[in-house]
N, C-alpha and C positions, 0 to 999 in steps of 0.2 A: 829870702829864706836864710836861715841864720847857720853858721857852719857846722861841721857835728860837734867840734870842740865842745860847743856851746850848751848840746846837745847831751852828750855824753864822753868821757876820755873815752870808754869801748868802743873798739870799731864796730860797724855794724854790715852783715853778710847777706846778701839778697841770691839766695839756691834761684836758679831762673830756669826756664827751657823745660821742667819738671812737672811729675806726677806725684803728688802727695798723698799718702795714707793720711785721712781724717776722716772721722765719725763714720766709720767701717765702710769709707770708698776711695777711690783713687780719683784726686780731683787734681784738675792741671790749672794749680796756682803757684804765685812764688811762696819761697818758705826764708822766712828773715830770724836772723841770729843774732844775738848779741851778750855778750859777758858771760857767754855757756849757755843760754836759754834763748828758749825759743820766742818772738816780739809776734805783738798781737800790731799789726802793720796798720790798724785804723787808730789803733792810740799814737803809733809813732807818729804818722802824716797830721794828725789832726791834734792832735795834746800837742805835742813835742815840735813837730813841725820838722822833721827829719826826715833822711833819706839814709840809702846805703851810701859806705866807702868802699866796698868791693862789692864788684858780682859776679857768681860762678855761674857759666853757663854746663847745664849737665845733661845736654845734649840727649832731650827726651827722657832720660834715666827715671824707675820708680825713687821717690826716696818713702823711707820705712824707718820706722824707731831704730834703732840698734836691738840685736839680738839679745835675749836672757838665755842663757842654761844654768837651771837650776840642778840639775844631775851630770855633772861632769865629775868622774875618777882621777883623771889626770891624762895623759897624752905626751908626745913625741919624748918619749922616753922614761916619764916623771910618773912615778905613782901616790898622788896624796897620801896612801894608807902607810908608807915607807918612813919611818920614822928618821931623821940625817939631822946633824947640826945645825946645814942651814935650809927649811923647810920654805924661806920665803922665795929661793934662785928657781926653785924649781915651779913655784906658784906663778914666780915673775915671769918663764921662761913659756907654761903654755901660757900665758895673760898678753904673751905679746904676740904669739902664735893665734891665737884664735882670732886674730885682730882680722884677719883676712877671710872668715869665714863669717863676717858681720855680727859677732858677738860683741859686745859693748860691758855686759855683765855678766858674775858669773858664780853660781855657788861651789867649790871645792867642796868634793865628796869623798867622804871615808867610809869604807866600809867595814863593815865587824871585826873588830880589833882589841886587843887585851888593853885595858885600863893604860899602860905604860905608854900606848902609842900614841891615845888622847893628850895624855899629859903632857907629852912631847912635842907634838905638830899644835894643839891649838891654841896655848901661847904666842907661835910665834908670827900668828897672820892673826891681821887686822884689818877688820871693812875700811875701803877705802874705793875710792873714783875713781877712775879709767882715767887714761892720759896717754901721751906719744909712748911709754912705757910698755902697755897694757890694756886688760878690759879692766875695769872693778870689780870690787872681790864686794860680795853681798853677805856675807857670812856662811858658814860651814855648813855643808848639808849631813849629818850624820846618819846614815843608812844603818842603824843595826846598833850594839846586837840583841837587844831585846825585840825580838822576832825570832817567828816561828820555826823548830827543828825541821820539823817536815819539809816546808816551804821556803829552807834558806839558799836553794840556789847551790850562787859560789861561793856563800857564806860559813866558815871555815865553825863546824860545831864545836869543835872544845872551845871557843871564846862568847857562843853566846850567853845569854845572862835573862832571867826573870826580876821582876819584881815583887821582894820579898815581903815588904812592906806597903807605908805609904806610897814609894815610889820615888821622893826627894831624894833620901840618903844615897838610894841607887844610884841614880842617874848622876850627882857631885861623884861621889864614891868611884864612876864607871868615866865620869868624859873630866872632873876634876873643875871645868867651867863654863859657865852657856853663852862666857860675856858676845863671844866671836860666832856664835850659832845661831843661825836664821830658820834649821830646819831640821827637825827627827822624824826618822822613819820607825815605827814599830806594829808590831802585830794587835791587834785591839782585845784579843781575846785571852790575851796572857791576866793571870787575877792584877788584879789590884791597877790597870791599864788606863781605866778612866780616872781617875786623880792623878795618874801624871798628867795624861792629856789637862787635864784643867790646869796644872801646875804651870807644863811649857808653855801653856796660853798667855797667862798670867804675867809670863816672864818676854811676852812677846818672840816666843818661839813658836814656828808656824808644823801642823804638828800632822805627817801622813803618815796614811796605812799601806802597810803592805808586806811582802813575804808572811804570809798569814794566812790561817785555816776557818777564818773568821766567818759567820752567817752573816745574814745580810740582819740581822736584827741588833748581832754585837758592834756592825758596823755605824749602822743607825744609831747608836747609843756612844759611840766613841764622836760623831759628827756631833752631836745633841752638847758633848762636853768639848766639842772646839775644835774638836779637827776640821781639816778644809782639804785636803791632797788626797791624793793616791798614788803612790810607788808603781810605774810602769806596769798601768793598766794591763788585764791578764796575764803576765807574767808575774812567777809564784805568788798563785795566789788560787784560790779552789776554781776548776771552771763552772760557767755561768748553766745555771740549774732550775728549769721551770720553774720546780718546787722551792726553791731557795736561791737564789742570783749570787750567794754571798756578797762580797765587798762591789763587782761589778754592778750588782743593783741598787747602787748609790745614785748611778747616772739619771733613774726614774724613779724614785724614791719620794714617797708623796711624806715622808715622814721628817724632812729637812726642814728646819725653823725657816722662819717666815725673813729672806732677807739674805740668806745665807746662799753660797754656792758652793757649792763641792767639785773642784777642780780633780783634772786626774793626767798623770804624764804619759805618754806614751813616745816609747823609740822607735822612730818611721821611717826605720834603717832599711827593709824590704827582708828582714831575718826575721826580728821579734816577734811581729805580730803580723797575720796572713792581710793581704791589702783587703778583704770582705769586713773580716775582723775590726779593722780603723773605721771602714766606712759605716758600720754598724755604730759602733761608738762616737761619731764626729754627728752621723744624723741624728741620735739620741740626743746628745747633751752638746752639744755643738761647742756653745761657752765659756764650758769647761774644759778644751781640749787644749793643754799644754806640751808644746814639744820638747823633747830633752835628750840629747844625745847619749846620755850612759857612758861616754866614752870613754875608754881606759888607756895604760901605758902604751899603746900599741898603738893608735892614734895616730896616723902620720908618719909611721914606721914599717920597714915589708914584714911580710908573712915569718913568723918563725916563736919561741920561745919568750913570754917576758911574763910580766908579775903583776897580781892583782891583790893588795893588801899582803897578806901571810898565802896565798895561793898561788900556781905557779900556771901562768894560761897560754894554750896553742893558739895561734893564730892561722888559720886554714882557709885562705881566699876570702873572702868576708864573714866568715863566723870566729869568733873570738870561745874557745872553752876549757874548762877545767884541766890542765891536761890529763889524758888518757882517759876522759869520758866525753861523752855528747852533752853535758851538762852548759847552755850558755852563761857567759861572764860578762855584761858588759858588751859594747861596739865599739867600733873605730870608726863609725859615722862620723862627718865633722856636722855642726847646725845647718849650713845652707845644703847642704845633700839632706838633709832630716824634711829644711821646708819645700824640697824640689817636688821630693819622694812624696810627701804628704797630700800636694797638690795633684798629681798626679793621680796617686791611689786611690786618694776619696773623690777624686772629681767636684772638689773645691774651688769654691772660686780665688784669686790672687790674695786678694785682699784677709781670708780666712786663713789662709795658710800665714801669713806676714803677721796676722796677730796672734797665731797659735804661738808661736815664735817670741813676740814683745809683749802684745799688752794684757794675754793672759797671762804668765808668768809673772807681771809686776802688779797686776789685782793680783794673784793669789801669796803674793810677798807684803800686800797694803804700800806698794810704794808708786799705785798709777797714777798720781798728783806729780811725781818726777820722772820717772822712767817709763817705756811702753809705748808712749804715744806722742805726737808730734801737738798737742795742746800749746796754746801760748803758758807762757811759764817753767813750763816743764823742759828737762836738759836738752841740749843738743846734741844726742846720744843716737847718729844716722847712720843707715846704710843706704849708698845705692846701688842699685841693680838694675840690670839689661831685664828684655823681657822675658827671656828665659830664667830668670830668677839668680841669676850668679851675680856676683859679690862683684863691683866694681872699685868705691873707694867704703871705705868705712871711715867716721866720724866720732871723738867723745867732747862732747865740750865744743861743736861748734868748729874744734880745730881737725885738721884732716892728719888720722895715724895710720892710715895702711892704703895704698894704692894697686889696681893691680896694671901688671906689666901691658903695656900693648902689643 
């Protein structure tokens, strides 16, 4: 057998003693790394004629993709919506925090904000890959503000905005640039809604509904033009109505082209949405069922006063609100309490919950050819976990960035 040199300069990494999430089960094989990606191990023995140069033993551990949140505010102290000099310390600082809660990737979310604050923050972050640093930043989730008065939450009304027009000028004119934007939130029902939708499609921005007064027919007709999300399923949003389901009647909606899914996020924090609630939504559309923490400045931090966007939020034992109303803002959920919770609530098996988590969120970003899944090819972007579901080491790139303490 010829030595790896030979083989390749990459060392190559053999996960042992383990349970692998593939092709939605937990199979107990080894899992092999090399150069960041995952090795399809009958090409390497048999093409290549190779072995490993290291092997981890992980001691029974699941291993699972790394986490996506694609709805994160910000955390241990940091509010995306906060316009500062340096908008990247703070990006960098939860990116290295979340490392411990098996997040690998991550959208940065702003929420409804005057024109001056886009211009400011989304400049200065750039998609980029996870590393001992951090998770990767997937681009900008823009929550707002084109979405609905009624239905805005803790969405601060003198800043939202309709579409006067086509919809283009708006949207430059409002966020200034889409280079660093993965994802818009707006209401469907606002005029002129369906030609952005086509617009941010076009532009490879992924495009959800929510905080919205929307029927389930305007809903139907915003998917038909490219939408693919939902903004934390039944929160602000009409409740679900024999007569009319609104936006929640997406989930059984015989009206979605042929090919298409319609994903929808939910915060499975044990606040947002009643645990009935989840399980009604996970048996319906299963597939579609993305977890996403919402979490805000407060993240990580005790109980007391801190800031969401231009709004100012109480923190009171696990509900996060506006202060001096019952109004929620957001969680301080971190992701592996979202995928405990989830599994638990719905009575889920392991394996649904761990992709609600990876590899729906990277189909509904079109990035599960890299991220989400433990496929040959695709990153080295791991967590493992005990079989109570907690975060033992996290992985981006095959190298290990977060361990936890024994």
């Amino acid at each position: 057998m010829p030595s790896n040199k030979s083989v390749s300069d990459a060392p190559i990494i053999q996960f042992t003693n383990c349970r692998i999430l593939r092709e939605h089960k937990l199979q107990r094989e080894d899992l092999w790394v090399r150069d960041g990606k995952i090795l399809d191990p009958e090409k390497l023995f048999f093409d290549e004629q190779g072995y490993a140069d290291r092997r981890l033993d992980c001691a029974g551990a699941i291993v699972a993709p790394g986490f996506i949140d694609v709805q994160i505010n910000g955390g241990y102290g940091v509010d995306f919506s906060q316009p500062c000099e340096d908008v990247s310390a703070g990006v960098s600082l939860v990116a290295k925090k979340i490392l411990e809660h098996g997040v690998t990737s991550f959208c940065p979310t702003l929420v409804t904000s005057p024109p001056a604050v886009y211009h400011q923050v989304l400049p200065q972050i750039n998609v980029h890959n996870g590393g001992p640093e951090g998770a990767g930043v997937l681009g900008f989730h823009l929550e707002g503000p084109f979405i609905s008065s009624e239905k805005r939450g803790a969405h601060p009304e003198r800043f939202l905005r309709t579409f006067r027009s086509g919809g283009t000028d708006d949207l430059m004119e409002t966020y200034g640039s889409l280079d660093n934007v993965a994802m818009v939130t707006l209401a469907p029902e606002l005029p002129h809604s369906q030609s952005v939708v086509s617009t941010l499609r076009q532009k490879g921005v992924t495009v959800s509904l929510g905080h919205s007064v929307a029927n389930l027919s305007q809903a139907e007709d915003a998917v038909r033009h490219g939408a693919s999300f939902i903004t934390h399923l039944f929160n602000a949003m009409l409740p679900f109505h024999h007569r009319d389901p609104g936006i929640v009647g997406l989930l059984t909606s015989d009206q979605i082209p042929a090919g298409r899914t319609v994903f929808y996020g939910m915060i499975a924090d044990g606040i947002h949405t009643n645990p009935a609630a989840l399980r009604i939504a996970h048996r319906a559309h299963p597939s579609g069922l993305v977890l996403v923490t919402d979490a805000i400045t407060a993240m990580g931090l005790p109980p007391g006063r801190h800031t969401l966007g231009q709004q100012v939020v109480q923190i009171q034992g696990l509900h996060a609100y506006v202060a001096g109303t019952k109004t929620l803002s957001g969680s301080i959920a971190t992701m592996d309490m979202c995928v405990r919770h989830f599994k638990q609530a719905a009575g889920c098996s392991v394996e649904d919950a761990l992709e609600a988590a990876a590899l729906h969120p990277a189909r509904l970003l079109g990035i599960s050819h890299r991220k989400g899944s433990l496929h040959y090819g695709a990153d080295a972007d791991l967590v493992l976990l005990d079989d109570g579901l907690r975060v033992r080491t996290t992985y981006i790139s095959g190298e290990e960035v977060w361990r936890a303490e024994l």
